[in-house]
Structure formats: structure tokens, C-alpha cells
N, C-alpha and C positions, 0 to 999 in steps of 0.2 A: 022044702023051704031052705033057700039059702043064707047063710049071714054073709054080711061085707066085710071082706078083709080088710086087717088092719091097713090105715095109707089110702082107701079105695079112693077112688074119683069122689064119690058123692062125701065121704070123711071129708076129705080134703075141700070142697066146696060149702061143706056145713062150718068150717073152722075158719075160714077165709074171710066172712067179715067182720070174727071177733080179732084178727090180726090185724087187719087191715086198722081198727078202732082204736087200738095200743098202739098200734104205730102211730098215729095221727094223736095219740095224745102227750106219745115221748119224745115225737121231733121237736115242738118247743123246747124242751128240755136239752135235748142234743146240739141244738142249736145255738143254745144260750149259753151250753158246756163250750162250744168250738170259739163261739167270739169272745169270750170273756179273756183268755191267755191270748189271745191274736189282737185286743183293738184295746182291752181294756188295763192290761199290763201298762205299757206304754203309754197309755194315755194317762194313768195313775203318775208314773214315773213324772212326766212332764210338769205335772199340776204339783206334786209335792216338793220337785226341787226351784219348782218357779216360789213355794212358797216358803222358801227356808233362809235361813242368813244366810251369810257369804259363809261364815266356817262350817257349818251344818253341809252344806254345799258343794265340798270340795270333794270327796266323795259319791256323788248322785249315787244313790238305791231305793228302795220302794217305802222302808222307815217313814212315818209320819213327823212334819216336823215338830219343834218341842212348843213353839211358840207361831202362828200362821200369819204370816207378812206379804202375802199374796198381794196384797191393793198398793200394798209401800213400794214393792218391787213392781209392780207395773207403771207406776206414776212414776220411778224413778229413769223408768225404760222411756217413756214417755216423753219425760223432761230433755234428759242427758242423752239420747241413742237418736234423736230427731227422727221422729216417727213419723209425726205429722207430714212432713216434706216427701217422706220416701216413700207413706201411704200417698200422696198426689201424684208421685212420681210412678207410682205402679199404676193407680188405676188409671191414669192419661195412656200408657201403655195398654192396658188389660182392655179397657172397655171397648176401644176402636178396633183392638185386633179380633174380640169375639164376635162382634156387630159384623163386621168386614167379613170375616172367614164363616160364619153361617149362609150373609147373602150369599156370596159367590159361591161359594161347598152346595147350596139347595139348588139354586139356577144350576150348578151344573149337574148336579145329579138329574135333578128332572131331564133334561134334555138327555142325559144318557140313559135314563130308565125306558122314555119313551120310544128310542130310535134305536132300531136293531139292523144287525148287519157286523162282517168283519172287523170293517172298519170301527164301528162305534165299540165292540169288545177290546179292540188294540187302544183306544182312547182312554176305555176305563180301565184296562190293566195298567197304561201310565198314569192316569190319577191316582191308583191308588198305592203304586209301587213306593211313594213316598214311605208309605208307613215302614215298611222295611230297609231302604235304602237311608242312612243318615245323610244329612245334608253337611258338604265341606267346608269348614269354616273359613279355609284360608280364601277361599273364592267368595263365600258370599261377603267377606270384611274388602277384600278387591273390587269385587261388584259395586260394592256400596259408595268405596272412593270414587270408583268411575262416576258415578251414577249423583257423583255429592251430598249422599245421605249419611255416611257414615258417624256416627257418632247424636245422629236427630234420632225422634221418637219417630218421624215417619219410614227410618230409614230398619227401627228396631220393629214397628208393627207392620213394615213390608213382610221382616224373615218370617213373624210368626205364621202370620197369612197362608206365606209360599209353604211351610213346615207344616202346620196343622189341617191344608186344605183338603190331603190325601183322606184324613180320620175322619171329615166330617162326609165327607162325598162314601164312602166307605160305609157308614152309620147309614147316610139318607137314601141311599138311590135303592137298595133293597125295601125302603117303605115305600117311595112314591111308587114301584109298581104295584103295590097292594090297594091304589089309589080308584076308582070306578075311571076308567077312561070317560062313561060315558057324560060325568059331569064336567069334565073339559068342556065335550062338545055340546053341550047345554050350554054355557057360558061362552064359546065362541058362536051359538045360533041366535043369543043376545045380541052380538055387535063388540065383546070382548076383544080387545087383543091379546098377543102372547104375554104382554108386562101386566096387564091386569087379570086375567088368569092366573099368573102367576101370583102377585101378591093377594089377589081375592079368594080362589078358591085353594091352589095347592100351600100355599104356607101358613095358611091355618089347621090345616089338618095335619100338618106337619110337628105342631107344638110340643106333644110326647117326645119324638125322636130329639128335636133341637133341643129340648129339655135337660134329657142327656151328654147332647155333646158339648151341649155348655157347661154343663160342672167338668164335663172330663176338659175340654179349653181350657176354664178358668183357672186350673188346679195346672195344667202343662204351663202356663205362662204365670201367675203368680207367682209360685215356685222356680222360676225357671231362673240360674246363675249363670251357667257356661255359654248360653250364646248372647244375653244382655250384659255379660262382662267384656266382651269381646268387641261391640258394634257400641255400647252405650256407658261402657263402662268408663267411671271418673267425670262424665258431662249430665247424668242424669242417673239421679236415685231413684232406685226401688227398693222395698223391704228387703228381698232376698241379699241386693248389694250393698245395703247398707249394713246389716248384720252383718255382714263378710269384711266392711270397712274398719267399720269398729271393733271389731274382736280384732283385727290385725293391728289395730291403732292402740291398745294394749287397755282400752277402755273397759273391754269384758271381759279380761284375763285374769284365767281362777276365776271368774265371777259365772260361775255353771248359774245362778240362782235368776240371772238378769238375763243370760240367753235363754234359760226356758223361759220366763217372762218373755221373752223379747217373742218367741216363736209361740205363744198363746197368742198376741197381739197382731202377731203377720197372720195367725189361722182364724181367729172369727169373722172375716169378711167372707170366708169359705164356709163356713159353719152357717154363716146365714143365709148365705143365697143355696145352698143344701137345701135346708130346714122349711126355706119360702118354695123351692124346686121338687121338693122329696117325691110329691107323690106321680109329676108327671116325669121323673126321671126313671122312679119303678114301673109305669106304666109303658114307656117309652123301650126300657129294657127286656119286661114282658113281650111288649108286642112285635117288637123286630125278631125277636127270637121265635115267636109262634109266625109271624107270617112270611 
């Protein structure tokens, strides 16, 4: 009769699914350890100096404040920092450019997902090279002159369009081959054409992936200062340039208390369409990753 050495195969297969079981019970744990100094510092930081006086203020640190003015200093951000105008001012910009650069990013991905050949890989290697290659600002402010948009919202939701198309075509055309070809050709044995095919069958199934590159759009362009100071700047407010206005205009100097307010107020419209997006942006992330 033999015994099993220490380490044997069969050891090692007897222990494996009590590891397996502690592992699966300490990654919530490890996970909650990693985001907490990564998302939740900083987001502390933000919230306690939005909610402090101006002299508490002048310092930002993680200290709670002595007395919590959080709703004072945002109504006063509100008032005084003309919010209202530069939130219309963004989303006139934001909504048309993520609308616009989904259509056109999906139509073109579908048509490069479906057609193979040399040619169509030279086509999607320049769709996507965008994402690496920055766009020059002195040409597309040139462009614009040419073109008479410079300084219009149609002229600022051209660049993003041109700038973000790369990322969205990049996200989608890896999903729609994952798509059954042969529900296309069910829907063209209908009497479908290519535009209703497309809006019928392939951009619904689509919703996960656009899920996602709609928060990652909306988050590039809400945000976005260096190319809407340049094409729209001084002719049309947005959040990001109106904070940029006003802290130069000596409005929120030394006033740390009213720019974290100020940058609570530019980030819950992000916070919400997250929050409304969360689960098809996880799903959307899951699934291009596995397919």
C-alpha cells in the first residue's frame, strides 16, 4: 500500500476547491480595498472642500468641515458662476455630437464588419487610427474658417464627431461580427433594405456596446476645454469654459470651496446618465471583451 506524497496531484485537487471558495470570498474584499484610495479619496476630497467656508478652504485636505455649507455654496455657484447658460451651452453641444457620432461610428462599423478584403482592413485601419493619432488644432480652427463654422456649435460638434468617430467604430465593429449574418438575410427575404435592416435589426442588438461608448463620448466631450476653447471659445459657454472664465475673472480666487461646488454641479449630469446606463455599459464591456 502506497501513501500520497506530500503536494501529490490528488492533494492538490482535494484542496482546490476549498481555495478556489476563499478566494471568491476575499475578492469583494480586495476589491473594495483597491477602489476605496483610487475613487474614493478624491471624491471625499471634492465633497468636503465643496462643503467648507472660504477660510476652511484655502487649504483643501480630507478634514471634515466644522460647520457643512454644501447647498449654500452650490446655490451660490448657481447664482453668481451662471450655470444655467453654460449647462444649455454644453448640452446643445454634447447631445448632437453623441447622437451624430454613434449613427455614423455604427453604419460604418457594420459595413466594415461585413465586407472583407484588403481593401476594407486599409479602411478600418484608417478609421481607427484616429484614436492614436491627435487631431491639429491649427488646421481644424483653419478648416473651420474656411468652411464658416468657426466659432458655431455646428462648427464645435463637426470636430467632435471627426475626433471621437475613430473610438466608437473601434468599440462596434468587433460586436456586429458577433451578430448571426443570417438574421440580416431573414430581414432582407422580407423586402427590407439596407436602412431598415439597419435601423431594425442591427441597432438594437447593438444597445450594450453604444451603452458604453456613450458614457465614454459623453465624459470626452463634457469635459472637454482645449478644443472648445479654441473653435467656441468667448462665442458659447460650456461648463468646462465657463469655470475656466470665471476663475480667471478673479470670481473664484482662493475661493477652492466654490470650484469644488462648481465641479459637483458640471459632474451629476454624468452621474446620472451612469447610474440610468450602469448596467448596459457593464454588459456592453463584458460582452465585447468575451466575443
Amino acid at each position: 500500500m502506497t501513501v500520497p506524497a506530500f503536494g501529490s496531484p490528488a492533494r492538490r485537487r482535494s484542496a482546490s476547491p476549498v481555495a478556489r471558495g476563499l478566494a471568491a470570498r476575499l475578492r469583494p474584499f480586495a476589491v473594495v480595498a483597491l477602489v476605496v484610495p483610487v475613487m474614493g479619496v478624491p471624491l471625499w476630497l471634492v465633497v468636503v472642500t465643496a462643503a467648507k467656508s472660504q477660510g476652511e478652504a484655502l487649504s483643501p485636505d480630507l478634514s471634515p468641515p466644522a460647520e457643512w455649507r454644501l447647498w449654500e455654496n452650490l446655490a451660490q455657484v448657481w447664482q453668481q458662476g451662471e450655470v444655467p447658460m453654460a449647462f444649455l451651452g454644453s448640452l446643445l453641444v454634447v447631445a448632437p455630437s453623441v447622437v451624430l457620432v454613434l449613427t455614423f461610428g455604427s453604419m460604418a462599423s457594420w459595413i466594415l464588419a461585413r465586407r472583407a478584403g484588403r481593401l476594407n482592413a486599409v479602411l478600418y485601419a484608417l478609421a481607427i487610427s484616429g484614436i492614436v493619432l491627435p487631431p491639429a488644432v491649427v488646421t481644424i480652427v483653419l478648416l473651420l474658417r474656411q468652411l464658416g463654422l468657426a466659432g458655431s456649435p455646428a462648427g464645435m460638434i463637426g470636430v467632435y464627431v471627426g475626433i471621437y468617430l475613430s473610438t466608437v467604430i473601434f468599440f462596434v465593429t468587433g460586436f456586429v461580427r458577433t451578430v448571426p449574418l443570417s438574421l440580416e438575410e431573414a430581414a432582407r427575404m422580407d423586402g427590407a433594405g439596407p436602412v431598415r435592416v439597419f435601423f431594425s435589426v442591427i441597432l438594437p442588438l447593438l444597445r450594450p456596446v453604444l451603452a458604453t461608448a456613450t458614457i465614454l463620448i459623453c465624459l470626452y466631450v463634457w469635459n472637454d476645454v482645449f478644443y472648445a476653447f479654441f473653435v467656441v471659445g468667448g462665442r458659447l459657454d460650456t461648463l468646462p469654459l465657463n469655470l475656466f472664465q470665471v476663475a480667471n475673472a478673479g470670481l473664484y480666487l482662493n475661493n477652492w470651496h466654490l470650484i469644488f461646488a462648481y465641479i459637483i454641479l458640471m459632474s451629476l449630469p454624468l452621474l446620472i446618465v451612469f447610474a440610468i446606463a450602469q448596467r448596459r455599459i457593464i454588459s456592453g464591456i463584458t460582452g465585447g471583451a468575451v466575443k
